[in-house]
LUMMI-136069 format. One line per field, with one value per residue: y, z negated, x negated of N, C-alpha, C, O in turn; residue in one letter; residue number from 1. Coordinates in steps of 0.05 Angstrom, whole numbers, plus 5000, padded with zeros to 4 digits. Layout:
n_v	[Y | ...]
n_w	[Z | ...]
n_u	[X | ...]
ca_v	[Y | ...]
ca_w	[Z | ...]
ca_u	[X | ...]
c_v	[Y | ...]
c_w	[Z | ...]
c_u	[X | ...]
o_v	[Y | ...]
o_w	[Z | ...]
o_u	[X | ...]
code	[A | ...]
pos	[NUM | ...]
END
This chain:
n_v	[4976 | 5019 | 5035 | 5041 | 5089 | 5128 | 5122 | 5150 | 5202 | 5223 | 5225 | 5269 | 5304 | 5318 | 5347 | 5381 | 5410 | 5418 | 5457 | 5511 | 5512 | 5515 | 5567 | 5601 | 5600 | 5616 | 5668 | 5692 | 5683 | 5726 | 5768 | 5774 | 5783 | 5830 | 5865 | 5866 | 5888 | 5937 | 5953 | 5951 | 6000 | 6038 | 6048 | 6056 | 6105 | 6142 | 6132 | 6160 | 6213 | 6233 | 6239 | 6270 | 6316 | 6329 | 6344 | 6386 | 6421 | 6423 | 6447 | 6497 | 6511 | 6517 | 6546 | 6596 | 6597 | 6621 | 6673 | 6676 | 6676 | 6722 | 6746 | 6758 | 6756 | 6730 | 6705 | 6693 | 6708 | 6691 | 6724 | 6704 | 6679 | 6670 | 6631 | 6663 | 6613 | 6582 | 6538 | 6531 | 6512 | 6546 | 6566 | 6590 | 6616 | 6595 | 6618 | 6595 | 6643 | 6647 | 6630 | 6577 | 6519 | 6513 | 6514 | 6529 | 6578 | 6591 | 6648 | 6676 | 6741 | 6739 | 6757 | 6744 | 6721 | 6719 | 6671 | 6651 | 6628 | 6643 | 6689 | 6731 | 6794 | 6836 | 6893 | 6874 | 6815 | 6759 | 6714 | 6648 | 6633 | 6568 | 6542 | 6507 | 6505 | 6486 | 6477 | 6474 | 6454 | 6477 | 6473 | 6514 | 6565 | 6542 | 6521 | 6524 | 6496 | 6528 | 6506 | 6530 | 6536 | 6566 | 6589 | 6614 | 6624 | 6660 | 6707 | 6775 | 6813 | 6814 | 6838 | 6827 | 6839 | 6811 | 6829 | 6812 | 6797 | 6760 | 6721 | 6705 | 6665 | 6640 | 6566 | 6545 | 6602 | 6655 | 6714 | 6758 | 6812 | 6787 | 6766 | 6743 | 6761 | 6780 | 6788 | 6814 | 6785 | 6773 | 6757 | 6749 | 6746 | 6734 | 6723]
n_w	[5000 | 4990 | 5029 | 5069 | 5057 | 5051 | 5103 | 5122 | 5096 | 5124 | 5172 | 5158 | 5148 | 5186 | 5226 | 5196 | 5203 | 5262 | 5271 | 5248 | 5290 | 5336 | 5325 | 5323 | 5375 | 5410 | 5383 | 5406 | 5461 | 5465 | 5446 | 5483 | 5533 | 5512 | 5517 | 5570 | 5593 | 5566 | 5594 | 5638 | 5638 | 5626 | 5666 | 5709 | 5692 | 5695 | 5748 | 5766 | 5753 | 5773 | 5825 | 5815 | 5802 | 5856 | 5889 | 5866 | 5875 | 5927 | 5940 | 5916 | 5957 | 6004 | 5992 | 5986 | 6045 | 6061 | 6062 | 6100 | 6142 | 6172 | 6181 | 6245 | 6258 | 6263 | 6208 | 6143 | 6081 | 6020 | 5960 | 5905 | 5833 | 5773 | 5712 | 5659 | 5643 | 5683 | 5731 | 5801 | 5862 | 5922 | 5987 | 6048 | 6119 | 6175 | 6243 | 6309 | 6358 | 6404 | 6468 | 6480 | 6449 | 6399 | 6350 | 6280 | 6227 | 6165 | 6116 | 6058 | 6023 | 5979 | 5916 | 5892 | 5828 | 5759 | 5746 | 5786 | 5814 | 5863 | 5863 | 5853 | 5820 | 5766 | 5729 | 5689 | 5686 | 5714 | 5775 | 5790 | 5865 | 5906 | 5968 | 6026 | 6082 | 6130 | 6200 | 6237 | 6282 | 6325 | 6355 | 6411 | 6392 | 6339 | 6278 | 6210 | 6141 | 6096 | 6039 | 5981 | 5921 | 5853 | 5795 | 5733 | 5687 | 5659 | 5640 | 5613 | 5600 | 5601 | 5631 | 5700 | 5769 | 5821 | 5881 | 5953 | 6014 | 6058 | 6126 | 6191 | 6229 | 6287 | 6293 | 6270 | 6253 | 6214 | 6207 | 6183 | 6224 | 6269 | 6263 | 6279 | 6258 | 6197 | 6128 | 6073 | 6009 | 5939 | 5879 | 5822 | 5758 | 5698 | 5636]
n_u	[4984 | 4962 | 4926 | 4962 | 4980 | 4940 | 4931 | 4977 | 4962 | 4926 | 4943 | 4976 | 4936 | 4908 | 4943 | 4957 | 4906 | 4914 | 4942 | 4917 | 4878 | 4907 | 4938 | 4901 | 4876 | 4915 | 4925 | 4874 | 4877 | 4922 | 4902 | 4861 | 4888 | 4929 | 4884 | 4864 | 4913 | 4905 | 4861 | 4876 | 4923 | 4888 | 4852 | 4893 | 4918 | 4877 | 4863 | 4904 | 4902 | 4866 | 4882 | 4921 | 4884 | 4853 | 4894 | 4911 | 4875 | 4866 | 4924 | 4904 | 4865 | 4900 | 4936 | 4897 | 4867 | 4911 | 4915 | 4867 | 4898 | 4925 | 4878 | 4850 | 4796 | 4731 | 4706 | 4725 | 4742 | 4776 | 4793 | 4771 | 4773 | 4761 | 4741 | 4699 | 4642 | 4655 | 4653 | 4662 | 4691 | 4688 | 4711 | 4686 | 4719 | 4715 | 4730 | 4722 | 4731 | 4708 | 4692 | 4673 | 4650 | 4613 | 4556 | 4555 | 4535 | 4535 | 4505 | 4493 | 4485 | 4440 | 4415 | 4355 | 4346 | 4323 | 4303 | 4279 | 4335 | 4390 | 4443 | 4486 | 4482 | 4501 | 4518 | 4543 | 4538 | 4509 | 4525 | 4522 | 4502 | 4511 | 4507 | 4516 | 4475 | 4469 | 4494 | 4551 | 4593 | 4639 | 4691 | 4713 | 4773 | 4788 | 4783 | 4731 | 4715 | 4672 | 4651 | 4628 | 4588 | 4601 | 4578 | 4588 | 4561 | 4531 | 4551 | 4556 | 4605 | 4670 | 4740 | 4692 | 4684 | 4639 | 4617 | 4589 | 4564 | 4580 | 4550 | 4566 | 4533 | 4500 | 4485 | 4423 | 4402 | 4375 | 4375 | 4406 | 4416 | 4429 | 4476 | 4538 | 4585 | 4618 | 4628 | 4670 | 4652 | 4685 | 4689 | 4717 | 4709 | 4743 | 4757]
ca_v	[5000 | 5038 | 5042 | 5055 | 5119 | 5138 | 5134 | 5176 | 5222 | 5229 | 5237 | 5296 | 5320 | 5316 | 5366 | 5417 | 5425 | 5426 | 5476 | 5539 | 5516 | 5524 | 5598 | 5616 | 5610 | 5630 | 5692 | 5701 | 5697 | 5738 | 5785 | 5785 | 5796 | 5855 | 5885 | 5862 | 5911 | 5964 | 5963 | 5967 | 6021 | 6064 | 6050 | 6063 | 6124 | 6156 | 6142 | 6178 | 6250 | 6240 | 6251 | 6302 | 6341 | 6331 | 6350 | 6410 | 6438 | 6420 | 6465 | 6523 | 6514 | 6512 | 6587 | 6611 | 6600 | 6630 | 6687 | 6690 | 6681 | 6745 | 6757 | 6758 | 6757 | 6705 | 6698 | 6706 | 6697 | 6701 | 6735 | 6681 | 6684 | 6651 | 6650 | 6660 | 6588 | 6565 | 6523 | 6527 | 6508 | 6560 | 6564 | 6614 | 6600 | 6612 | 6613 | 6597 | 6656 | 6643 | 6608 | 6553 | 6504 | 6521 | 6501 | 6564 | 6573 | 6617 | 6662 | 6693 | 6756 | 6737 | 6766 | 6728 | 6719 | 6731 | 6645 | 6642 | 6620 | 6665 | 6695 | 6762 | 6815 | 6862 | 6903 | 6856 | 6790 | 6744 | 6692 | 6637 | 6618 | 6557 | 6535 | 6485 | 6525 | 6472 | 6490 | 6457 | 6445 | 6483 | 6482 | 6543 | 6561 | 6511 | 6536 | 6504 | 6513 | 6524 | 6512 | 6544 | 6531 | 6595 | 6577 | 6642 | 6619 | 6682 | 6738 | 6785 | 6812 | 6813 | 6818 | 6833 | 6834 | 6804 | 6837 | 6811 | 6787 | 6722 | 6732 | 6682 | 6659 | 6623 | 6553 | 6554 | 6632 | 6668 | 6736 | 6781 | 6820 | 6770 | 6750 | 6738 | 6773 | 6783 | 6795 | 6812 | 6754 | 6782 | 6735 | 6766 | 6730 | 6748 | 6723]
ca_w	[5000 | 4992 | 5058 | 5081 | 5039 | 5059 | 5133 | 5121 | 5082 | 5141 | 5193 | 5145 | 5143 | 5212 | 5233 | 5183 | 5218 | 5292 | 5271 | 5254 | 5305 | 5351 | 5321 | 5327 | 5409 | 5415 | 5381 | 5424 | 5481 | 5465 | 5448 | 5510 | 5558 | 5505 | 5517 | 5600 | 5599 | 5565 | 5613 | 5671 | 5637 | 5625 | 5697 | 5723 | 5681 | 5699 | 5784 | 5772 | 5742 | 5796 | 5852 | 5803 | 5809 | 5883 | 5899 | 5856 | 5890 | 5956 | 5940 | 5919 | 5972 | 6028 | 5985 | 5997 | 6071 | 6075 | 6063 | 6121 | 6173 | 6185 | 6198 | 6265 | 6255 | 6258 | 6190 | 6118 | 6055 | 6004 | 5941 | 5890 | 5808 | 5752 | 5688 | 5650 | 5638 | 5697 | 5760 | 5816 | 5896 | 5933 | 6014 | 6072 | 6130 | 6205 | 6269 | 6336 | 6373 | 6424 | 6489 | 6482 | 6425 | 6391 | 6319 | 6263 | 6193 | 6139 | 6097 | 6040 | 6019 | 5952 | 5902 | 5865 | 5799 | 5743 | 5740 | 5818 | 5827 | 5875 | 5863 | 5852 | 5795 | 5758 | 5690 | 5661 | 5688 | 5741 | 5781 | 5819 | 5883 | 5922 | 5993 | 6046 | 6106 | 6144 | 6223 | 6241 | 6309 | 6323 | 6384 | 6418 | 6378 | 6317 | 6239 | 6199 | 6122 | 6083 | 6009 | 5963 | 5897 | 5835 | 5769 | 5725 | 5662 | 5655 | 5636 | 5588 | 5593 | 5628 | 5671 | 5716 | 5800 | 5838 | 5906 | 5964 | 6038 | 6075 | 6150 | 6205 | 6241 | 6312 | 6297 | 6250 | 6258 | 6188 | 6209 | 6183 | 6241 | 6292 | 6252 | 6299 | 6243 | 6170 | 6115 | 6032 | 5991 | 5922 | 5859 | 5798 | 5725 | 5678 | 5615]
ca_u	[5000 | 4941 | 4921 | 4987 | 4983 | 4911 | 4932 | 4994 | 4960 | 4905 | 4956 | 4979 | 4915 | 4896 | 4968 | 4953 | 4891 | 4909 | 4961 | 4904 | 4868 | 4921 | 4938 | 4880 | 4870 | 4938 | 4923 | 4847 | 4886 | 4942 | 4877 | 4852 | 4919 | 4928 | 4855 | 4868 | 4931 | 4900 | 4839 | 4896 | 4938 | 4872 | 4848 | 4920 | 4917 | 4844 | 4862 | 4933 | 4890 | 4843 | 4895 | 4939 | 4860 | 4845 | 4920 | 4914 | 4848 | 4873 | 4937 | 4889 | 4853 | 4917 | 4936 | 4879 | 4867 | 4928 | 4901 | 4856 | 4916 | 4921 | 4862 | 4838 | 4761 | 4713 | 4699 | 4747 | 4747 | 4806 | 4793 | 4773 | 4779 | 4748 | 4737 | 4671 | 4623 | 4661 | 4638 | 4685 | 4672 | 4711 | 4707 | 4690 | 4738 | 4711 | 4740 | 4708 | 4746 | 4695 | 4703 | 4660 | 4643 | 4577 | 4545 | 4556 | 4525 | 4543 | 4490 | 4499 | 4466 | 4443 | 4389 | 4337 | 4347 | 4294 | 4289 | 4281 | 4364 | 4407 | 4468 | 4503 | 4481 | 4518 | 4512 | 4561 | 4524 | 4510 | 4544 | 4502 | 4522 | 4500 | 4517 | 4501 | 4470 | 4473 | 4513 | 4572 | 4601 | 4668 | 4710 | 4732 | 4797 | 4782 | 4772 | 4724 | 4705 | 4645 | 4643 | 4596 | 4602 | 4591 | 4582 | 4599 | 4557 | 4509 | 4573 | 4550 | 4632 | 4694 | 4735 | 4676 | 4678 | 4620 | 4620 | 4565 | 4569 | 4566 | 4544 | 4567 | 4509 | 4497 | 4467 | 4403 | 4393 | 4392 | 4371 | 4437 | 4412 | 4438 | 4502 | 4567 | 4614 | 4603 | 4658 | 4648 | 4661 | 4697 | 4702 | 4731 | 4711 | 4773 | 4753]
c_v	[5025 | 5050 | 5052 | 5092 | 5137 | 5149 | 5154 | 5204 | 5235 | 5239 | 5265 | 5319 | 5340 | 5349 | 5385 | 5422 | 5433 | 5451 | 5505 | 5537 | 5530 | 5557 | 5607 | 5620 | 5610 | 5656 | 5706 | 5703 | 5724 | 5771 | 5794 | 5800 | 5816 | 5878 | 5884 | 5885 | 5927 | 5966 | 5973 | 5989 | 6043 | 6073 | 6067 | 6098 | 6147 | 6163 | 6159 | 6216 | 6254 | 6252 | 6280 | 6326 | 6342 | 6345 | 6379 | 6426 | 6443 | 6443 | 6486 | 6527 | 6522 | 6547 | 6602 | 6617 | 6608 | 6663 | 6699 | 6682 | 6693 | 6757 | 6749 | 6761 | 6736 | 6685 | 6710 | 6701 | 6705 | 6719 | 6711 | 6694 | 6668 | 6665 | 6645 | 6624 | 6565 | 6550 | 6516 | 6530 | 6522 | 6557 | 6591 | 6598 | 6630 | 6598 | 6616 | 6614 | 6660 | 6625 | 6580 | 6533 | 6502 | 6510 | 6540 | 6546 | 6594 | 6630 | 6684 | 6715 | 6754 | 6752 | 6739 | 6731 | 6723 | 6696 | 6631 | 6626 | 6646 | 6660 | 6723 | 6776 | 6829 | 6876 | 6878 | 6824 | 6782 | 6721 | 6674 | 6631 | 6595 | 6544 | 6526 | 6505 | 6509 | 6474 | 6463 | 6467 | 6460 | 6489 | 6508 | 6547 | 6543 | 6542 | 6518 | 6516 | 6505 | 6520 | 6523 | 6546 | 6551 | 6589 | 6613 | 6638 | 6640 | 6706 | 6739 | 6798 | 6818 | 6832 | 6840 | 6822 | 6836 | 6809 | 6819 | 6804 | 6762 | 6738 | 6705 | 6686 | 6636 | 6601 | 6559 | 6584 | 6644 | 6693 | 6756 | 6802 | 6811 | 6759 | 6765 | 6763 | 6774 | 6796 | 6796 | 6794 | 6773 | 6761 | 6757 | 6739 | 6750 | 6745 | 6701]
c_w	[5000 | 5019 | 5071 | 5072 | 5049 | 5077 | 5135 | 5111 | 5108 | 5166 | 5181 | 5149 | 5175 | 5230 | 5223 | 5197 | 5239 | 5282 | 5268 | 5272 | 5333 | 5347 | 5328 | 5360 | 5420 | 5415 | 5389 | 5450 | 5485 | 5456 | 5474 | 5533 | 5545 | 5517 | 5553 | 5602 | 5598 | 5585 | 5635 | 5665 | 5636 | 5659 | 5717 | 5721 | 5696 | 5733 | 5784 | 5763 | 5763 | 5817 | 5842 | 5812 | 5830 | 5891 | 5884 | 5871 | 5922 | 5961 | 5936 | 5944 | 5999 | 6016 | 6001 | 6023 | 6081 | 6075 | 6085 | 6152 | 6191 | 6190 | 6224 | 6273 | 6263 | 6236 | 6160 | 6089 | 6028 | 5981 | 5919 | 5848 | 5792 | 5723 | 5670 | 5642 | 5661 | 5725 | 5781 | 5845 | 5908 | 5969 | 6041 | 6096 | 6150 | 6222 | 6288 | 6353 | 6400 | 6442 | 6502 | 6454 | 6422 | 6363 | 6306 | 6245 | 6188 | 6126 | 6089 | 6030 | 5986 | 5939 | 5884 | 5846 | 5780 | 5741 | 5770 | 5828 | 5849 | 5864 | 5857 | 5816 | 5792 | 5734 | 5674 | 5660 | 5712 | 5747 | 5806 | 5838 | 5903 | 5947 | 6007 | 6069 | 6133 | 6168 | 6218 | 6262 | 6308 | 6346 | 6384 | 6410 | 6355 | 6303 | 6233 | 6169 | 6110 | 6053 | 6005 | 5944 | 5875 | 5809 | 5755 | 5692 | 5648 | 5659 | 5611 | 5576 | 5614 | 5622 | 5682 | 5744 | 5805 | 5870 | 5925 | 5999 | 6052 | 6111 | 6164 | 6225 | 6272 | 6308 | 6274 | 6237 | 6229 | 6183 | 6212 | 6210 | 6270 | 6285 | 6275 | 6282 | 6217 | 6152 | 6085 | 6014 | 5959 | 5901 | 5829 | 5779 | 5702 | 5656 | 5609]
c_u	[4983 | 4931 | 4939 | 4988 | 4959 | 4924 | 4955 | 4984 | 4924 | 4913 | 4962 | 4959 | 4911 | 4921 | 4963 | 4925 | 4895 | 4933 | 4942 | 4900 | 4881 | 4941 | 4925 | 4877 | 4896 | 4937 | 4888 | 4859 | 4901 | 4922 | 4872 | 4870 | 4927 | 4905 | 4860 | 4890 | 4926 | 4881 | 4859 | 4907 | 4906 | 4867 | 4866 | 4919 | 4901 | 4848 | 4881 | 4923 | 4871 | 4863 | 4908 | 4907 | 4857 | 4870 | 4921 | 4898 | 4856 | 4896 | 4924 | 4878 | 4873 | 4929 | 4917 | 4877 | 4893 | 4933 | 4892 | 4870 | 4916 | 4906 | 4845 | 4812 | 4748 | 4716 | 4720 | 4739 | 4755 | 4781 | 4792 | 4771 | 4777 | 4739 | 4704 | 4658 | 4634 | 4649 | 4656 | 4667 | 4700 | 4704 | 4710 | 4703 | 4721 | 4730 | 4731 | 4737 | 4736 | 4711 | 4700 | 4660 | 4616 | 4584 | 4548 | 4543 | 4528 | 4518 | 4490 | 4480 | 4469 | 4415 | 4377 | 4336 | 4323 | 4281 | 4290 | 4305 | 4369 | 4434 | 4462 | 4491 | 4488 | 4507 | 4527 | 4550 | 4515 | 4520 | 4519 | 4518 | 4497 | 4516 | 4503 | 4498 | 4470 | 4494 | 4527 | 4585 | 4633 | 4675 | 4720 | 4764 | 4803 | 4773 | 4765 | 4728 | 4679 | 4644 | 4622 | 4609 | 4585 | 4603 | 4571 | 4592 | 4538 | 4533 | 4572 | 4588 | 4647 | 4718 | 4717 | 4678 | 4650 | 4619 | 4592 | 4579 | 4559 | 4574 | 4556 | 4542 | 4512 | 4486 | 4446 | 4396 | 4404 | 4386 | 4402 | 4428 | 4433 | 4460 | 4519 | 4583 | 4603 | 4637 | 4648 | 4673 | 4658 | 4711 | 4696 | 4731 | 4725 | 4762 | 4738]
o_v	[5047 | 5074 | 5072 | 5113 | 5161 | 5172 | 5173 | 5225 | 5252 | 5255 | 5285 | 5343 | 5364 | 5368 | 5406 | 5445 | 5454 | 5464 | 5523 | 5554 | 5547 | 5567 | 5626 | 5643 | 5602 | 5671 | 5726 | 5723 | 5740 | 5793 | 5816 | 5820 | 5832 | 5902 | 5906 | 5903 | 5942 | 5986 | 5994 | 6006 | 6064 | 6093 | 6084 | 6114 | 6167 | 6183 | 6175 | 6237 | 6276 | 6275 | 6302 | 6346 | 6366 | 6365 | 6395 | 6446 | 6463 | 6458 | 6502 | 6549 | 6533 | 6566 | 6616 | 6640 | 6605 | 6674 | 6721 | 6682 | 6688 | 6779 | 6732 | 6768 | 6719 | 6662 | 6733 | 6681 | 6722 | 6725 | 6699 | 6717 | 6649 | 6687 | 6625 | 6611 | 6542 | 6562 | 6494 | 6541 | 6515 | 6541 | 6605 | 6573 | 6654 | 6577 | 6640 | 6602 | 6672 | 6612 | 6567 | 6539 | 6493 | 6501 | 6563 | 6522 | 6614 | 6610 | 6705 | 6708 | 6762 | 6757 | 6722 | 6749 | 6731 | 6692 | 6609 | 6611 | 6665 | 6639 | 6735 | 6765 | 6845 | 6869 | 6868 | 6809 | 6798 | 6706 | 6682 | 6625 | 6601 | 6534 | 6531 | 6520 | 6520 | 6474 | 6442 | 6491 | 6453 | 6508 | 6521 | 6533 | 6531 | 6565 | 6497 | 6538 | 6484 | 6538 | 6526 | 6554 | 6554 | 6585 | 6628 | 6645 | 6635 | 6720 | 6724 | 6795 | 6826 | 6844 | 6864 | 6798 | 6855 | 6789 | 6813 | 6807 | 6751 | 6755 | 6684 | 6707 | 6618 | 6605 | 6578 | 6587 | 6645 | 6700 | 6764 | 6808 | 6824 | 6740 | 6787 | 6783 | 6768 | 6808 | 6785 | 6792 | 6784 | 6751 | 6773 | 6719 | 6773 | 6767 | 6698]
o_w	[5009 | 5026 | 5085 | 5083 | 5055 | 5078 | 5150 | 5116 | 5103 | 5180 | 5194 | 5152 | 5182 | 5242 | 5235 | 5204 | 5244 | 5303 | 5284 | 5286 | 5348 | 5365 | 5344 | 5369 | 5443 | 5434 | 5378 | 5464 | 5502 | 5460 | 5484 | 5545 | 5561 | 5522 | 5563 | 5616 | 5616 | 5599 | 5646 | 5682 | 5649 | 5672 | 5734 | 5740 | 5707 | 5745 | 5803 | 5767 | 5769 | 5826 | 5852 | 5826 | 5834 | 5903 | 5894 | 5882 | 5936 | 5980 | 5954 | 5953 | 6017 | 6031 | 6021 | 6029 | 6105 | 6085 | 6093 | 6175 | 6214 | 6201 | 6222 | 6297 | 6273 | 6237 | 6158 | 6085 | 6014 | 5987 | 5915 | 5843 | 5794 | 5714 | 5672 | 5632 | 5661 | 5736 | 5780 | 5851 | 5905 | 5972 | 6048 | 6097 | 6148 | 6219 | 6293 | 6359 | 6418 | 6438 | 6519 | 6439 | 6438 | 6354 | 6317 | 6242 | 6202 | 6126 | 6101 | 6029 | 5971 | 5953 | 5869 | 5840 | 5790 | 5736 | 5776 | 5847 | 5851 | 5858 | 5858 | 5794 | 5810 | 5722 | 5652 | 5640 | 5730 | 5729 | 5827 | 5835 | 5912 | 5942 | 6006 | 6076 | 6155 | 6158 | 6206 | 6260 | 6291 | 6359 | 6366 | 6422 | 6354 | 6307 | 6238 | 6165 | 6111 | 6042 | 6020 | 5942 | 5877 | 5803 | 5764 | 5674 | 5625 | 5679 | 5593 | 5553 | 5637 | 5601 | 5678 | 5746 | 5798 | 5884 | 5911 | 6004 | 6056 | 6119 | 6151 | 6233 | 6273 | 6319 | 6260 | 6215 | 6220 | 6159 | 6232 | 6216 | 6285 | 6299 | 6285 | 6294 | 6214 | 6160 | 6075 | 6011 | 5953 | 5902 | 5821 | 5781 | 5693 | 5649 | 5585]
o_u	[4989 | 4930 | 4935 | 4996 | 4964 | 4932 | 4953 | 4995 | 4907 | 4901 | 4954 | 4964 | 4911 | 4910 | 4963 | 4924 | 4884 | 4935 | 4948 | 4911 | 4871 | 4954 | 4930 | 4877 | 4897 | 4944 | 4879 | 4853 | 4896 | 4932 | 4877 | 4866 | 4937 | 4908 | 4859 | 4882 | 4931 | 4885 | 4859 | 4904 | 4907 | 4873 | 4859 | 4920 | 4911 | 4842 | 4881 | 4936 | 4861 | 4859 | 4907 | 4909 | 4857 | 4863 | 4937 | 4908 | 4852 | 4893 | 4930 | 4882 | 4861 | 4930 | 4919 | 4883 | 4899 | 4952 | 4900 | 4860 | 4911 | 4909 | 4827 | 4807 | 4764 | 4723 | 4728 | 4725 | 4744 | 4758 | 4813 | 4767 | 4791 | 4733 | 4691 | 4677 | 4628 | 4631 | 4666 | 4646 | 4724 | 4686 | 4729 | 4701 | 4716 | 4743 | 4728 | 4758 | 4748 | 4732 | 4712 | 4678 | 4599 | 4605 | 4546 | 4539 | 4526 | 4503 | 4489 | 4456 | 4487 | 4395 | 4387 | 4320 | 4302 | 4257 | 4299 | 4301 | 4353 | 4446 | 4440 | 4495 | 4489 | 4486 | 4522 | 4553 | 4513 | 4525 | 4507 | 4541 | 4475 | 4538 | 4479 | 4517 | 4473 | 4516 | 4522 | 4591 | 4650 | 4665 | 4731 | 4780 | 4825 | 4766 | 4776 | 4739 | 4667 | 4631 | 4603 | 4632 | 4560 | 4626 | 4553 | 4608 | 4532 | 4534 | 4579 | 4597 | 4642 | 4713 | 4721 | 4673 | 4637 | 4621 | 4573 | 4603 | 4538 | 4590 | 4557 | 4533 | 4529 | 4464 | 4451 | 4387 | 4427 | 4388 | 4415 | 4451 | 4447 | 4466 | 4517 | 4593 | 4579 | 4657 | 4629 | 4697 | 4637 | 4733 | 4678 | 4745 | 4720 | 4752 | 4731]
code	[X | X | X | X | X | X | X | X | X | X | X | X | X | X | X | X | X | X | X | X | X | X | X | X | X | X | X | X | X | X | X | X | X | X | X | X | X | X | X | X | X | X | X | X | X | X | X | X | X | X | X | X | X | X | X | X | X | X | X | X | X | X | X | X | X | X | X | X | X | X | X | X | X | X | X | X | X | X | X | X | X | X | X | X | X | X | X | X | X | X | X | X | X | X | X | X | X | X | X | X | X | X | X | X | X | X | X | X | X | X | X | X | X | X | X | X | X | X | X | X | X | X | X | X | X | X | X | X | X | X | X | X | X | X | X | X | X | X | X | X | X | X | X | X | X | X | X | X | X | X | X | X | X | X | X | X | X | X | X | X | X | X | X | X | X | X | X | X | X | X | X | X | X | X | X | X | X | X | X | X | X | X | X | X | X | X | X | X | X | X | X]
pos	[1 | 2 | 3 | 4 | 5 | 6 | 7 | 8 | 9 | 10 | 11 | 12 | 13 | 14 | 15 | 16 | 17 | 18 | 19 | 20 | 21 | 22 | 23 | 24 | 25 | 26 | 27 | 28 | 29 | 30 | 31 | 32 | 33 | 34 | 35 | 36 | 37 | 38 | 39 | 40 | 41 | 42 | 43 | 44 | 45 | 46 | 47 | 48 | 49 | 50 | 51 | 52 | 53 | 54 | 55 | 56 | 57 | 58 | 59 | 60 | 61 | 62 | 63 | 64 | 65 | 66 | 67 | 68 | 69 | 70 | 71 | 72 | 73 | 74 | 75 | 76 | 77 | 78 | 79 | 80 | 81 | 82 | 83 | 84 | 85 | 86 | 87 | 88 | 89 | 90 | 91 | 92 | 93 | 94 | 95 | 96 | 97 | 98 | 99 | 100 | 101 | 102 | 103 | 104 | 105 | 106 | 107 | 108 | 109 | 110 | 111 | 112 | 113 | 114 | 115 | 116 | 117 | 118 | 119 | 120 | 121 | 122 | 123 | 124 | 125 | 126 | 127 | 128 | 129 | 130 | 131 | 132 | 133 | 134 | 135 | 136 | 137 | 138 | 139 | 140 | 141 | 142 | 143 | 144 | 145 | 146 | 147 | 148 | 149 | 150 | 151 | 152 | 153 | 154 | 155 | 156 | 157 | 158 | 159 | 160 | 161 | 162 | 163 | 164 | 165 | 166 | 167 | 168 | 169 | 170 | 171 | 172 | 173 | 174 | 175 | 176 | 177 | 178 | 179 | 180 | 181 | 182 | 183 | 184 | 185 | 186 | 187 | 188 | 189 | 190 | 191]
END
């Protein structure tokens, strides 16, 4: 009878164990397909602010160039606005009013800075600006644009206007002398 009792009391045994064990990687999975969701909801999350920001910029940017509609020039560029320690890529907008399709480039008339950067100086501060000089190919009747991006981290106070001029250029050529058109580029740091 003894034995009988043993082995019942071993089968007993044997059940209360598989029973943690089987909590336990119930609740490591049920771990993991939690930690698997959140990775998707962040992911989901992080691509859905990326387009809200590209789709935002893209709308500034579709204002702006609306801007230089009306003008009938070569070369435009809106009126941009920022606020002090900021870093924003704004854009000059040409137009081949020519009759052919040629290469342009943009250049800016900038000053040298006291730590050999360029950008714009004022009493109240300075604003760097950098831009790709690099030409670009435009059909006769075609608009292209140029970014250049002005980081507004050197403002002693505001609001302060940054006045200067960007030249349109033929191809490599960066003698303001020989610029096509030319127009004054105007960014205002508010606060």
């Amino acid at each position: 009878m003894k034995k009988i009792h043993d082995i019942s009391n071993l089968r007993n045994q044997r059940r209360s164990q598989g029973l943690p064990v089987n909590v336990i990687v119930m609740l490591m999975i049920g771990l993991l397909l939690f930690g698997a969701g959140i990775g998707l909801f962040t992911k989901i999350s992080t691509a859905g602010e990326d387009q809200v920001n590209d789709l935002n910029n893209q709308i500034k940017s579709d204002i702006a160039s609306l801007e230089c509609e009306n003008d009938q020039g070569w070369i435009c560029v809106p009126s941009y606005t920022m606020n002090s320690g900021d870093r924003k890529t704004f854009e000059v907008y040409v137009t081949n009013i020519g009759e052919t399709t040629k290469e342009y480039s943009v250049e800016f008339k900038l000053n040298t800075l006291s730590d050999g950067k360029k950008g714009v100086q004022k009493d109240c501060g300075d604003v760097l600006i950098d831009f790709a000089d690099a030409p670009v190919q435009i059909q006769s009747g075609s608009s292209a644009s140029y970014p250049f991006i002005v980081r507004s981290s050197r403002i002693v106070k505001t609001p302060c206007s940054f006045i200067t001029t960007v030249y349109l250029m033929e191809g490599n050529d960066i003698d303001p002398v020989n610029a096509i058109d030319k127009t004054t580029v105007i960014i205002r740091v508010e606060k």
